[in-house]
N, C-alpha and C positions, 0 to 999 in steps of 0.2 A: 547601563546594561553591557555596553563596548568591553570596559572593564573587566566585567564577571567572565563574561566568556573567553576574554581572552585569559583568565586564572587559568578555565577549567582547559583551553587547547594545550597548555602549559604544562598540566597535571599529567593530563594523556600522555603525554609523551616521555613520562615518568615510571610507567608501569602498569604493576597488576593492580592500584589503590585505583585504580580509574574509577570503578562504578558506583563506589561509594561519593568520591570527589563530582562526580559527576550529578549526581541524586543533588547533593548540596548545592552547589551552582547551580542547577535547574530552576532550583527551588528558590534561588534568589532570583533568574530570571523571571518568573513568573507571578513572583511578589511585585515586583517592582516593571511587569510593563503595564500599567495602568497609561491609558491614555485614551482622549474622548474620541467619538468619530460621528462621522451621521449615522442613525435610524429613521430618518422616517419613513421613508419608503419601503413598508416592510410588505410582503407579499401575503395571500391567502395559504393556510397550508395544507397541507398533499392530505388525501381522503385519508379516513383509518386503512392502515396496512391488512391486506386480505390475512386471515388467520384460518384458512380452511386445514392447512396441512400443521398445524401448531400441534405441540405434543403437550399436553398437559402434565406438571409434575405433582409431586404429593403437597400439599402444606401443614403447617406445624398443629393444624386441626383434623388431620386424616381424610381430609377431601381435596380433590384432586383440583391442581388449581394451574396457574399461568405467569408469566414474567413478563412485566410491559414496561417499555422508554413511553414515557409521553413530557410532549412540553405542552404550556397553553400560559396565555399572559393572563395576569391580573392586575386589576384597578391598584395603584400605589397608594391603598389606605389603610388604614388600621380596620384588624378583623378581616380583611376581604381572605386574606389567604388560607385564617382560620377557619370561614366557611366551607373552602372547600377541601380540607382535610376531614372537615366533619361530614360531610357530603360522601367521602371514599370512604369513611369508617363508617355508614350507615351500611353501605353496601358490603363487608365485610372484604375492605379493597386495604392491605395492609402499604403503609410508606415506608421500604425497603433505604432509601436515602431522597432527598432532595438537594438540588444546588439553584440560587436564585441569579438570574442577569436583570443589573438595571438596565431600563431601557430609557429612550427621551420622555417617553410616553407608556406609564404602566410597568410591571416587571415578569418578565418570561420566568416560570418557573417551571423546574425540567427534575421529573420523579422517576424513582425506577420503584417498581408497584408490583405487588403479589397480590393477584385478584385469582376470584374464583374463577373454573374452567371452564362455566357455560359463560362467561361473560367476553363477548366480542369486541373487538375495537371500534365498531360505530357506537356497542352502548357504552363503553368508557366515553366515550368522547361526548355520549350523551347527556351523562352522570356529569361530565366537567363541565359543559358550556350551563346545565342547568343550576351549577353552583356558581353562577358566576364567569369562568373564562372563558377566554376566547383564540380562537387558531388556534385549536387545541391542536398536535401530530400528537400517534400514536405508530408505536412499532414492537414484534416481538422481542425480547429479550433474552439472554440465553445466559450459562453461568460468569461468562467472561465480565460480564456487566455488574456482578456483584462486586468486583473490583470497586472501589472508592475511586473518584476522579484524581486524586492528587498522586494518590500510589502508581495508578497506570499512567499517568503522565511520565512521573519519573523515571517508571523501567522503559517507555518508549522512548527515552533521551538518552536512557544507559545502552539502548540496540543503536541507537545513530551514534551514537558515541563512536564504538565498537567499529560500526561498519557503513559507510556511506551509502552503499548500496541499500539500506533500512530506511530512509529519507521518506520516502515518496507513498513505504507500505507501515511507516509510523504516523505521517499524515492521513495517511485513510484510517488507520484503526483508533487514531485520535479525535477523527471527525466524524466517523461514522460512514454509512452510504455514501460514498462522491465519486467524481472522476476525478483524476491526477494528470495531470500534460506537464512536461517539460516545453518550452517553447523557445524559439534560438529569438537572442537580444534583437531587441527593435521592432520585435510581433505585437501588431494592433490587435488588441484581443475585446475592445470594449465601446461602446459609443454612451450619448447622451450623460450616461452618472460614471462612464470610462472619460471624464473629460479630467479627471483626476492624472490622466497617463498625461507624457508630453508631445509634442507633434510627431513623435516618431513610434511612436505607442510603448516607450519603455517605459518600465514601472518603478516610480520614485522609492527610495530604499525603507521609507516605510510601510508599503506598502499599499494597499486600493482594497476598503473591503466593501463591496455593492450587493449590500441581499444575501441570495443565494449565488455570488461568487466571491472569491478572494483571490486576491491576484498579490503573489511575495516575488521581492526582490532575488533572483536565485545569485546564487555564488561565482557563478560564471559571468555574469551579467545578462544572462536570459530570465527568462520568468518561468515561476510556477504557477500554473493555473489552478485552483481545485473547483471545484462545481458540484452543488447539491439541488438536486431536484425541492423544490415547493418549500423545503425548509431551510429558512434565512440564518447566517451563521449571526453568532454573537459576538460582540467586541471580547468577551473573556474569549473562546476561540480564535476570536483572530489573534490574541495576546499570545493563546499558548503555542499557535500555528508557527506564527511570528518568531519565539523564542527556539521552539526547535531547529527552522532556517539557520537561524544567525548561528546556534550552536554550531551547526553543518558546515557553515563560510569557515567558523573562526578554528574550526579541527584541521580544514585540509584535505588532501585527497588521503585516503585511507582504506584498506580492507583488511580484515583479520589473515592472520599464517596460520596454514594449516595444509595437508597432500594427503594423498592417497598414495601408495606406489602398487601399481598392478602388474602382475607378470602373465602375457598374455601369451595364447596357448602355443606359439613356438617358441616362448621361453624368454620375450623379449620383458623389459619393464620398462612401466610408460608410467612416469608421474602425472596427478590430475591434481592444479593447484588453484584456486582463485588466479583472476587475471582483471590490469585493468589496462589504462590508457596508457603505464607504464611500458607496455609490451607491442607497442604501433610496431617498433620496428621489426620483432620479429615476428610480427602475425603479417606483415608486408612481406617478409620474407620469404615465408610458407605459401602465400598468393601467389609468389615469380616461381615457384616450384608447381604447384596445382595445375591441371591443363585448362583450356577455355570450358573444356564440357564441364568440369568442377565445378567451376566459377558460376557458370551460367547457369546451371541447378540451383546453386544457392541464393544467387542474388537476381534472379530473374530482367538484370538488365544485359547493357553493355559491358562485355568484361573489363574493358578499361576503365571504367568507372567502380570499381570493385574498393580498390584503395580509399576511396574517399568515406567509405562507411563506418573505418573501422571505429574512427575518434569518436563517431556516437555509439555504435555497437560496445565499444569496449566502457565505455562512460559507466560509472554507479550512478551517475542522475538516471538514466531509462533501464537498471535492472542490472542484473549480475552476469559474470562472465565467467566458464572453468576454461580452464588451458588443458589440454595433455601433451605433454613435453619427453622427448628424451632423454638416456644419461646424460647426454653433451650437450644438455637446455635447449635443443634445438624447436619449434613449437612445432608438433605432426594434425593439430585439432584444436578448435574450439568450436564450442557449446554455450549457447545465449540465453539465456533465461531476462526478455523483455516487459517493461509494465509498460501496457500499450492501452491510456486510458484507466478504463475500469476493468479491461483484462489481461490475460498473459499470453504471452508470445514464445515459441521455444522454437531456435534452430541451431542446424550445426553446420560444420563443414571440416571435413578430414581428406589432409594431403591423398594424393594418389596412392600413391608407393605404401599409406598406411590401413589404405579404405580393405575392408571386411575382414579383420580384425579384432572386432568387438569393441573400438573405441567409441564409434558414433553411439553402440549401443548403453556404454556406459555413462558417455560425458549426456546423453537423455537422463537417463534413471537417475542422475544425481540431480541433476535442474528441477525434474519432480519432484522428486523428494523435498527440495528447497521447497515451490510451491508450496506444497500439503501441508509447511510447517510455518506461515507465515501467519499465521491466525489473523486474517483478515478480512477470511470467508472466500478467497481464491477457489471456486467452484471447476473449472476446467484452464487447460491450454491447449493453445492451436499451433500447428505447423503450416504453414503458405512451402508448397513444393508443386515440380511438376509432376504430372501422374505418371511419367517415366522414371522418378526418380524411385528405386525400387526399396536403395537403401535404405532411406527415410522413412517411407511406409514400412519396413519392415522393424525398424527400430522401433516404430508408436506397437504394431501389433507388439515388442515384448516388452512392454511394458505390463502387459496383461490388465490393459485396462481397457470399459467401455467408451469404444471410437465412435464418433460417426464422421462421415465424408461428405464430403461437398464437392463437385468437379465443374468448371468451366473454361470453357476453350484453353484446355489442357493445364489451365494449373488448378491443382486439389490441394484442399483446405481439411487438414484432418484434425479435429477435435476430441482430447480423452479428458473422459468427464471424468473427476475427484471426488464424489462422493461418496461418505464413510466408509459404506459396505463397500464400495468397488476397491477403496485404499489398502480395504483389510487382505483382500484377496491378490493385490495385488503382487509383480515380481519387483521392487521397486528396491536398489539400493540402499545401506543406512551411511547418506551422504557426513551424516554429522561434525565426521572428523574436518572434512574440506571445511574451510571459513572458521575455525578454534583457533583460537589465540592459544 
């Protein structure tokens, strides 16, 4: 596998054939990481998913119908599985696709399912366990899931490819519901079936997959955590989990080229470019220029401890970073767009001499805009500021989307929620061009 990957970091750095080169070499990773692991310890799984707010769509028979993920294991025998296909086709439950995982014990088989609209996920689940399976999960489906698993694999190798900062939101949209953590090397993350880690809690480079966690070797030598509620990941998951990582080691640090140049309204122009770890020195720079009230707005500690943030702030492992720079490269702003777990995080910070200006306002609207486009179902982001901090707050209000606040002993937490209708309305940037190759 060492091999393929290191082809395809090779290709990459050859051009625009990447994504194709990339698709191919994927596709041998994933062939070829077969490898056994333990199952037995498999948990019970999470009740059917509430479907009160589900939207019914039409089906190819004019009645209105539904889109379900469910998995449930079956007995490893001839016929058992046949059963229950004829069990969903009694109920006029059509099988949109299926992918099977063996297990030590019996086979998890995982449907993506066009059932009718009055039919809820506890009677799916009822319909399945009475044909037979067992720990059945059940959850809606939406069109993104008609996707075939090997096709979205690939294009989510061909976005980490591209851009490192995709890692962590290719991992979630590969695995489904989870939470994502970076963790710094030599974090014990695990007991009992974590006895897999070594006395320091780091994670052997193949990896630890326990249930409902998996724990990857990260590229830095930290770990990645991911974590799913009730439903136990599979050895083919951990494979492809697996494969995308190493892709990530074997590329490098990386983000796409691409700016913006804005001329703001006393006539100045400020480029807004992707930034990463590249740019320590002169986001340090921009810090010795900022005054403590700067500082201390932003980072809500000691200002002398301000410096030591930047190397994770600026990192593609925990989220993306825009710069806004002068003609003479000098950096006046950055704008954070953070994966913090299962949510997102956005803050800024612009030098003195350049604050209300419309920088703060702009290096916001592009980070959302990234958000809304991450198809990963990113529902809102939050801002941690103090309630004195005016700028801040007034940069969320233009975004022109719905806020809500939160305020405790003076630091407020402002939340703009992303959903559909509020996106449509919203005043939001088309960041597109920032992060284009």
């Amino acid at each position: 596998m060492s091999d393929v990957t290191d082809g395809v970091a090779r290709l990459v750095e050859h051009g625009p054939a990447v994504p194709a080169m990339v698709l191919a070499s994927v596709a041998a990773l994933i062939a070829t990481a077969r490898f056994h692991t333990r199952w037995s310890r498999r948990h019970g799984q999470a009740p059917p998913a509430d479907d009160t707010d589900a939207r019914p769509s039409t089906g190819p028979e004019g009645g209105e119908c539904a889109l379900w993920r469910m998995r449930t294991t079956v007995r490893d025998a001839p016929g058992s599985l046949a059963v229950l296909c004829a069990a969903l086709a009694e109920r006029r439950i059509d099988i949109l696709s299926l992918q099977t995982h063996p297990l030590a014990e019996g086979t998890m088989d995982e449907f993506l399912l066009r059932a009718p609209g009055e039919l809820s996920g506890a009677g799916l689940a009822d319909v399945v366990t009475a044909a037979g399976g067992a720990r059945t999960w059940t959850e809606r489906a939406d069109a993104h899931d008609l996707v075939d698993a090997p096709t979205r694999v690939l294009g989510l190798a061909t976005r980490t490819a591209l851009d490192a900062a995709e890692l962590p939101l290719a991992l979630r949209q590969l695995l489904g519901r989870c939470t994502i953590r970076s963790l710094p090397a030599g974090t014990g993350t695990g007991t009992g079936a974590g006895a897999d880690t070594d006395a320091t809690g780091a994670v052997p480079p193949e990896g630890v997959l326990e249930d409902t966690v998996l724990r990857l070797h990260a590229p830095d030598g930290g770990v990645i955590s991911v974590e799913r509620a009730h439903l136990p990941f599979t050895p083919a998951e951990f494979a492809r989990a697996r494969a995308l990582v190493e892709l990530d080691a074997r590329l490098g640090p990386r983000i796409p080229h691409g700016l913006d140049v804005l001329t703001l309204p006393e006539g100045s122009d400020i480029t807004i470019r992707r930034a990463d770890t590249r740019d320590v020195p002169a986001a340090k720079a921009m810090h010795e220029r900022c005054s403590a009230r700067t500082l201390g707005m932003r980072y809500h500690g000691p200002v002398g401890d301000a410096d030591r943030y930047l190397n994770h702030l600026l990192s593609p492992r925990f989220g993306r970073t825009l710069a806004a720079q002068t003609a003479s490269g000098r950096i006046v702003g950055l704008g954070h767009l953070l994966w913090d777990g299962d949510e997102t995080e956005v803050a800024l910070l612009v030098e003195d001499a350049w604050q209300r200006r419309g920088i703060g306002g702009e290096l916001l609207g592009r980070l959302v805009a990234m958000a809304t486009e991450t198809e990963t179902g990113c529902e809102s982001v939050y801002a941690v500021t103090q309630a004195s901090n005016t700028g801040m707050v007034a940069a969320m209000r233009g975004l022109g989307l719905p806020l809500d606040y939160q305020i405790e002993e003076g630091t407020l937490v402002v939340t703009a929620r992303l959903d559909p209708s509020a996106r449509s309305a919203a005043r939001l940037p088309h960041g597109e061009r920032i992060g284009q190759e």
